[in-house]
C-alpha positions as CSV (number, residue, x, y, z in Angstrom):
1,X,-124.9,-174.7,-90.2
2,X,-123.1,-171.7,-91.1
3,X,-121.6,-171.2,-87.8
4,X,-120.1,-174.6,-87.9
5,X,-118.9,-174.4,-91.5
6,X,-117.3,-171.1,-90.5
7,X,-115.8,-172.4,-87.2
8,X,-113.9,-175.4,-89.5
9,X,-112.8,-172.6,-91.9
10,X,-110.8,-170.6,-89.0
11,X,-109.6,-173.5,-87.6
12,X,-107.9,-175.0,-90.8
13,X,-106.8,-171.0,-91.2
14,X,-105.3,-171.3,-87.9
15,X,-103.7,-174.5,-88.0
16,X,-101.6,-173.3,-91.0
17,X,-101.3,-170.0,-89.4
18,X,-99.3,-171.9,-86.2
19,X,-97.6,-174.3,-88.5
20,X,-96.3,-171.2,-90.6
21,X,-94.8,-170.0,-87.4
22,X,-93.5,-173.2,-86.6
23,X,-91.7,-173.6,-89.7
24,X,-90.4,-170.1,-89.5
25,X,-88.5,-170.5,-86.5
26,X,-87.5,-173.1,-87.4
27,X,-85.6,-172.2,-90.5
28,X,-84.5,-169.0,-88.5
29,X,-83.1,-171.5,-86.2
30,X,-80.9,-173.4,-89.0
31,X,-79.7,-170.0,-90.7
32,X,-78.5,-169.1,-87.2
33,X,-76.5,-172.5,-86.9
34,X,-74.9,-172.0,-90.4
35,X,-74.0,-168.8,-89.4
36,X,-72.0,-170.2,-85.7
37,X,-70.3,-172.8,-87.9
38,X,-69.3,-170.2,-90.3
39,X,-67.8,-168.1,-87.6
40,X,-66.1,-171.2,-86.0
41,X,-64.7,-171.6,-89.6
42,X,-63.6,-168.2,-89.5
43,X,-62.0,-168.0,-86.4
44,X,-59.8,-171.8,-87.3
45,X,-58.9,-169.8,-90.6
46,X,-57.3,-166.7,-88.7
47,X,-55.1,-169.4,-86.8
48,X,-51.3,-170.4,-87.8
49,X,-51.8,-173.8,-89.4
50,X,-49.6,-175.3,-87.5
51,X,-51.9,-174.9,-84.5
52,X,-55.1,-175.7,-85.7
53,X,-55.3,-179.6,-85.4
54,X,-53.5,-179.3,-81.6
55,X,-56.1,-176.4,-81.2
56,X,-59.3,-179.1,-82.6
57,X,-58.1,-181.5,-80.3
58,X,-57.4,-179.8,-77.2
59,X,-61.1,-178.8,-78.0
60,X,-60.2,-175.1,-78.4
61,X,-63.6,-175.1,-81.0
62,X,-65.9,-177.4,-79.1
63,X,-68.3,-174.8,-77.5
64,X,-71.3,-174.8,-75.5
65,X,-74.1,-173.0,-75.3
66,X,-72.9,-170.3,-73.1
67,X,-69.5,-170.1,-75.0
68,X,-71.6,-169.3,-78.3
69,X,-73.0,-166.2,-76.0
70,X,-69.6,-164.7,-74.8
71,X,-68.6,-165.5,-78.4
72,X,-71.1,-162.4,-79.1
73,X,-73.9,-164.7,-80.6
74,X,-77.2,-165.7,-79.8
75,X,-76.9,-169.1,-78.7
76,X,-79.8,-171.4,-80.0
77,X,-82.0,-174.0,-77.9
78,X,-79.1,-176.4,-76.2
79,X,-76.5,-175.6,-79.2
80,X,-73.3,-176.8,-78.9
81,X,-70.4,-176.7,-81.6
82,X,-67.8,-179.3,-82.1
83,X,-64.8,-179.2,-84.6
84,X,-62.9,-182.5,-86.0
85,X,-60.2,-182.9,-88.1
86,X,-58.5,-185.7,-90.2
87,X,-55.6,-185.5,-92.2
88,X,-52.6,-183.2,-92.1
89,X,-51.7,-181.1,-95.4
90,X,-54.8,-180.4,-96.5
91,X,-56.4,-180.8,-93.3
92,X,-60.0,-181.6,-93.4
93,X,-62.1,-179.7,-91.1
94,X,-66.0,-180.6,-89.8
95,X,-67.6,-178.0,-88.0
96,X,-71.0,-179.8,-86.7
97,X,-73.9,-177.5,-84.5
98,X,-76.5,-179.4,-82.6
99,X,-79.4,-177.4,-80.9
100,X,-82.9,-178.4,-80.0
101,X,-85.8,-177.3,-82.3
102,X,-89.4,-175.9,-81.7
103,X,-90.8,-178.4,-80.1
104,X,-87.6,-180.1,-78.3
105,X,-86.3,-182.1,-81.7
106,X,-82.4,-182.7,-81.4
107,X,-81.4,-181.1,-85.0
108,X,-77.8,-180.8,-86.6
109,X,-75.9,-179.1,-89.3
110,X,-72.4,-180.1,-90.3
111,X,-70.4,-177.5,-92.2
112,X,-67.0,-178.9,-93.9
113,X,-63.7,-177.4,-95.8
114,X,-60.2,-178.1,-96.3
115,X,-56.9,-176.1,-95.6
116,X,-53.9,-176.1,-96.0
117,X,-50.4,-174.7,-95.0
């Protein structure tokens, strides 16, 4: 009896031990896709303003998984970055970052600001 309540008690400790981990990654995963929008962000800010929205929809910011590496970051699961814009003075500017999660989930974050010239 006291092997069997003991067996339940590590596997209820182990469950939560795996789901801890699980949940870790998986919120390393979203501070790492804030971070690649935040950079995108950056790098539209340090452009003239006149060339941003040509620059969005030539797809200058739309970057896959291997343009997020020579970028210098470390590319999540199947990310890929997109930029939008709408409007023209302020121009409104949505950076979204899609990447697969822990166990193959699609997951997003869309990161948003305005500029203007």
């Amino acid at each position: 009896m006291t092997v069997a309540i003991l067996g339940y008690a590590l596997s209820v400790v182990l469950a939560g031990y795996a789901n801890n981990v699980a949940l870790d990654e998986a919120s390393r995963n979203l501070s790492s896709a804030v971070s690649h929008a935040e950079f995108v962000l950056e790098d539209i800010r340090n452009t003239s303003f006149g060339s941003v929205a040509g620059n969005i929809t030539s797809g200058n910011w739309n970057w896959n998984t291997s343009t997020v590496t020579t970028k210098g970051l470390t590319a999540l699961n199947s990310e890929s970055i997109a930029a939008a814009s709408s409007g023209t003075n302020p121009l409104d500017i949505t950076v979204t970052v899609t990447w697969n999660d822990v166990h193959g989930r699609s997951r997003s974050r869309v990161i948003k600001t305005t500029i203007s010239g």
